[in-house]
DRENLUM-731118 format. One line per field, with one value per residue (C-alpha): residue number from 1; residue in three letters; y, x, z. Coordinates in nm, 4 decimals, always signed. Layout:
BEGIN
resi [NUM/...]
resn [ALA/...]
Y [Y/...]
X [X/...]
Z [Z/...]
***
This chain:
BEGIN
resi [1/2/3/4/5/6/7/8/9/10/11/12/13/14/15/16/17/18/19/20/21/22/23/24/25/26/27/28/29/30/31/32/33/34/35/36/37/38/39/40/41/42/43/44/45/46/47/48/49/50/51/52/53/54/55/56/57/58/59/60/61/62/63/64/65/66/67/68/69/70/71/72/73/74/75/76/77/78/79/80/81/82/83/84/85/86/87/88/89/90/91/92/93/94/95/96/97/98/99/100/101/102/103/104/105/106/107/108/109/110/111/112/113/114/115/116/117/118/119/120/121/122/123/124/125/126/127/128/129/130/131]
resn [UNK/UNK/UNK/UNK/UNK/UNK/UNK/UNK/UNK/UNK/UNK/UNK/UNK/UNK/UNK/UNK/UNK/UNK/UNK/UNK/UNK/UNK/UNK/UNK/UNK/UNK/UNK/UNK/UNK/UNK/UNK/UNK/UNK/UNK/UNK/UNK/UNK/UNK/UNK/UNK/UNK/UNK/UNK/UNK/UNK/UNK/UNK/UNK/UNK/UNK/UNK/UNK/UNK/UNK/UNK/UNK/UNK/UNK/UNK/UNK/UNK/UNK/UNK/UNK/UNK/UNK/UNK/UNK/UNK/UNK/UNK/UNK/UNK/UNK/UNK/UNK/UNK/UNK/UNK/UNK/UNK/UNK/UNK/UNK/UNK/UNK/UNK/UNK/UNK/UNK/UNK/UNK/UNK/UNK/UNK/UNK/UNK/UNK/UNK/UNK/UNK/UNK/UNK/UNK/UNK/UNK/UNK/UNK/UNK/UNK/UNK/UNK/UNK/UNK/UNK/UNK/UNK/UNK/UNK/UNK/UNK/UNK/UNK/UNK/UNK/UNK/UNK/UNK/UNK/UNK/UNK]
Y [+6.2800/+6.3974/+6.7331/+6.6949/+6.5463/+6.7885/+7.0634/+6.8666/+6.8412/+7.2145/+7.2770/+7.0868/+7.2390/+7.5443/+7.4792/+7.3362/+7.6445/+7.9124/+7.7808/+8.0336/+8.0937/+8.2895/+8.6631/+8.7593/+8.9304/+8.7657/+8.5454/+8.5092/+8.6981/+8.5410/+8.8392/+8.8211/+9.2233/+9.3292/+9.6300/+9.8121/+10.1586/+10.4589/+10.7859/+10.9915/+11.3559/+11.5806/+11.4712/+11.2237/+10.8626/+10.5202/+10.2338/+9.8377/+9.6203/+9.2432/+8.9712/+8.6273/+8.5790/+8.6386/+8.5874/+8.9243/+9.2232/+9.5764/+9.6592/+10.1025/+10.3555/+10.7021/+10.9950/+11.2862/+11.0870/+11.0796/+10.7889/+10.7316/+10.6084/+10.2213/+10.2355/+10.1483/+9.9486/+9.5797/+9.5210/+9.1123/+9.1394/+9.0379/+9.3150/+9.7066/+10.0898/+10.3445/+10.6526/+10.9922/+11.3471/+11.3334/+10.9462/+10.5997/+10.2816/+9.9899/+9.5263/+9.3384/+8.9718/+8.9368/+9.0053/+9.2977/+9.6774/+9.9798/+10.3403/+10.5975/+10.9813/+11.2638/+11.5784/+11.7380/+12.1092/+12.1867/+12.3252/+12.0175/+11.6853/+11.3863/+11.0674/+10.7749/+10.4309/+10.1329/+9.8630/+9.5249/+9.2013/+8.8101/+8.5896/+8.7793/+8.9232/+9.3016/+9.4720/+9.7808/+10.0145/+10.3379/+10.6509/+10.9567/+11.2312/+11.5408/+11.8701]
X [+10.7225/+10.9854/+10.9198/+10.5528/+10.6183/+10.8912/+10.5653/+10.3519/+10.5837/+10.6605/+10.2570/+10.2360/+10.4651/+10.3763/+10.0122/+10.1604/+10.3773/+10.0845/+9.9163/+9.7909/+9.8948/+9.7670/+9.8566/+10.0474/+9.8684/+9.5607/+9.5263/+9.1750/+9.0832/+9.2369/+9.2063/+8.8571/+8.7628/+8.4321/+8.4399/+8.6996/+8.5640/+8.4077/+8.3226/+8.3230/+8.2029/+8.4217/+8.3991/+8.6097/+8.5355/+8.6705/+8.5955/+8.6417/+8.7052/+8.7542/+8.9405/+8.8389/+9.2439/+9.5248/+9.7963/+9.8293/+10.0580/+10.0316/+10.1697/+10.1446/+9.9457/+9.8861/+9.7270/+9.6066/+9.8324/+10.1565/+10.3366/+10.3259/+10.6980/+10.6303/+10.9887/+10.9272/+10.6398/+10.6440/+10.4238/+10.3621/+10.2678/+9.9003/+9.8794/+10.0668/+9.9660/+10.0367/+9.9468/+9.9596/+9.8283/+9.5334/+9.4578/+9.5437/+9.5713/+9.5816/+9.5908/+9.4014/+9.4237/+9.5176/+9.1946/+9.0711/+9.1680/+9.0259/+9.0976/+9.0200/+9.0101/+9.0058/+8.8275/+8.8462/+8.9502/+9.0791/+8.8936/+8.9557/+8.8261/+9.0981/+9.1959/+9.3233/+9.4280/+9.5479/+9.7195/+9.7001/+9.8681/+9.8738/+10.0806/+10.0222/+9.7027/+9.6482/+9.3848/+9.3401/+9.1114/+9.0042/+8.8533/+8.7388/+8.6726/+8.4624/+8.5816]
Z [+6.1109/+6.3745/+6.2832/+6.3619/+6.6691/+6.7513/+6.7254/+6.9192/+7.2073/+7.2175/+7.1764/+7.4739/+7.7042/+7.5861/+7.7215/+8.0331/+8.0908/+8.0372/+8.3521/+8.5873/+8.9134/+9.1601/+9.1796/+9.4614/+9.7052/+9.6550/+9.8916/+10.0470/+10.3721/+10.6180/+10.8421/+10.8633/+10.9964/+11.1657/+11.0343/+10.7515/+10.7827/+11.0105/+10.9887/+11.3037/+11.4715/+11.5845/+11.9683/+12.0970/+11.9997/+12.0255/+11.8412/+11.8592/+11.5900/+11.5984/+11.3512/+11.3441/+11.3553/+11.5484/+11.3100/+11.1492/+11.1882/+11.1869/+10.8271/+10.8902/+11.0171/+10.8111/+10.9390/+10.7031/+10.4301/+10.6476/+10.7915/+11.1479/+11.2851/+11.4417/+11.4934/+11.8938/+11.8554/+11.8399/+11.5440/+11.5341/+11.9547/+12.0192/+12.3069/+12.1427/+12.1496/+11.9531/+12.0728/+11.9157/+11.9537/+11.7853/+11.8079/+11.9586/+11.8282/+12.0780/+11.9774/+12.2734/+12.2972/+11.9499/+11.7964/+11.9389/+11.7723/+11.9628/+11.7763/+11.9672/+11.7913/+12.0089/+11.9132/+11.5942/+11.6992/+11.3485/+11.0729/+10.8207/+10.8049/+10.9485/+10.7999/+11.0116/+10.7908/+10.9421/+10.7570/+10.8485/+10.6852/+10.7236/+10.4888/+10.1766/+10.2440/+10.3397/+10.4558/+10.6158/+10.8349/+10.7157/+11.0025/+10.9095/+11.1185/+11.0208/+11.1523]
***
């Protein structure tokens, strides 16, 4: 009798223990983007995005698959710029992202990604930019 008790006790917490819990990293959009992705000409354009948030941060910024240093930039601010050569990328008001690419003078297609996150949710912006 203990015995059987002594396996319906560990059956138990074994059930108990094997519940699921979330995975990390995914957590719901709580960024809430108008837009995730662009394609572009080779003139100059700019683009604005909006988030139905303001309580993300700017996670990274690639450019043809290379990091872009955010050393100097103040990542969690609702107002930053980054600007580069070949591209900007400026926060207004919190909610607002404009990316501006200016023209494609090379002979190869360019890839902007921007990576946002909130809590533990990430998202991200994707430009491309035919040559």
């Amino acid at each position: 009798m203990k015995k059987n008790i002594f396996y319906l006790l560990l059956a138990v917490l074994l059930v108990i223990s094997c519940k699921k819990d979330p995975e990390i990293g995914k957590w719901s959009d709580n960024i809430k983007l108008s837009q995730k992705t662009a394609s572009f000409n080779s003139s100059n354009t700019s683009l604005v995005i909006t988030s139905e948030t303001t309580g993300w941060w700017l996670n990274g910024i690639t450019y043809n698959q290379k990091s872009i240093d955010l050393t100097n930039v103040e990542k969690t601010a609702q107002n930053f710029v980054v600007t580069a050569p070949d591209f900007q990328v400026e926060r207004k008001g919190g909610n607002k992202i404009v990316i501006t690419m200016n023209q494609n003078t090379t002979n190869a297609d360019r890839l902007l990604s921007v990576s946002l996150q909130h809590g533990n949710y990430f998202d991200g912006i994707e430009i491309r930019q035919s040559k």
